[in-house]
N, C-alpha and C positions, 0 to 999 in steps of 0.2 A: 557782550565781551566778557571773556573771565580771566580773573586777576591769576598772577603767577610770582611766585618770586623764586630771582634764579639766583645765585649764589654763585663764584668762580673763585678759584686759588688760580695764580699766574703758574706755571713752569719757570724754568730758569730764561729759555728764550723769549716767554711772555713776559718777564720781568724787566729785562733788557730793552723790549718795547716800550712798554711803559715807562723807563728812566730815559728815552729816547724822545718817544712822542707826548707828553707828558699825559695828567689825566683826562683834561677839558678833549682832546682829540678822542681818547677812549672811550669817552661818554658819547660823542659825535659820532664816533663807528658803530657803536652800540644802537643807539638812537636810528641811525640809518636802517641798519640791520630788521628793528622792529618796526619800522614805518614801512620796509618794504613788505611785511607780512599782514600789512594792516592794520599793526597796533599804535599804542602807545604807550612811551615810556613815564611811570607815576614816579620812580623814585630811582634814583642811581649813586651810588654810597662807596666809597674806597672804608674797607676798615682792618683793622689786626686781628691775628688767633686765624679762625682755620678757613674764614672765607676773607679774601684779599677784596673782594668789591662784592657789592648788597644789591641789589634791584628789584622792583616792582613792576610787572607786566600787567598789561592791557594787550590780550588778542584776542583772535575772534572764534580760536578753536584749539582743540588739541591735538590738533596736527601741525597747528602752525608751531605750538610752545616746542612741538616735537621738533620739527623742522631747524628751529634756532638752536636747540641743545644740540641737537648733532651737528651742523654747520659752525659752531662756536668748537665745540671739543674736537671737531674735528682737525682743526687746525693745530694742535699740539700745542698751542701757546698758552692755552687756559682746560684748568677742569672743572668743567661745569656740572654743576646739579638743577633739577628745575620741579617746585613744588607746587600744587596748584593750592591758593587761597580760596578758603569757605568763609562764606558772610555769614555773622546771624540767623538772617532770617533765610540763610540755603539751610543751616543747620534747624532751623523751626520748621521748616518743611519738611526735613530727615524725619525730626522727631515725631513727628505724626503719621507716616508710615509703616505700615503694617509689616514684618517680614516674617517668617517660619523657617525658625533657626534652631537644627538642635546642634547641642553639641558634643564633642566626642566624650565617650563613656571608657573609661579606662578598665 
């Protein structure tokens, strides 16, 4: 499985929601949302400044992460972003590969 963390700013009608349904229900719709793809959810965060809620995914591909960002923004209620997390030792693997890169010469 690989880690994901998705990030979302409410909309004004997302916002509404949430003063409505409160957070424990959001986290619950969320949770569903990634259990139906296969994942699971590591972390789920309300916070201020320019993401309104934090999460940490568990899936099993990048088509699923793909999947829940468009089904999530798709609804107008939230704008989501979705990053994929590298581990150590995926980055100690990078690092000992070989590539052949040049680059542009001005």
């Amino acid at each position: 499985m690989a880690k994901y963390l998705c990030k979302g700013a409410y909309t004004v009608a997302g916002t509404k929601g949430l003063l409505k349904e409160g957070g424990s229900a959001r986290r619950a719709a969320f949770e569903k949302a990634v259990q139906g793809l296969g994942g699971t959810v590591e972390a789920y965060y309300f916070s201020f400044g320019e993401a309104d809620v934090v999460t940490i995914v568990d899936l099993p591909d990048a088509a699923s992460a793909a999947a829940l960002s468009l089904s999530v923004n798709a609804t107008g209620a939230v704008e989501s972003s979705t990053t994929p997390l590298i581990s150590p030792e995926e980055i100690d693997q990078a690092c000992k590969k070989s590539v052949k890169y040049r680059p542009p010469r001005g």
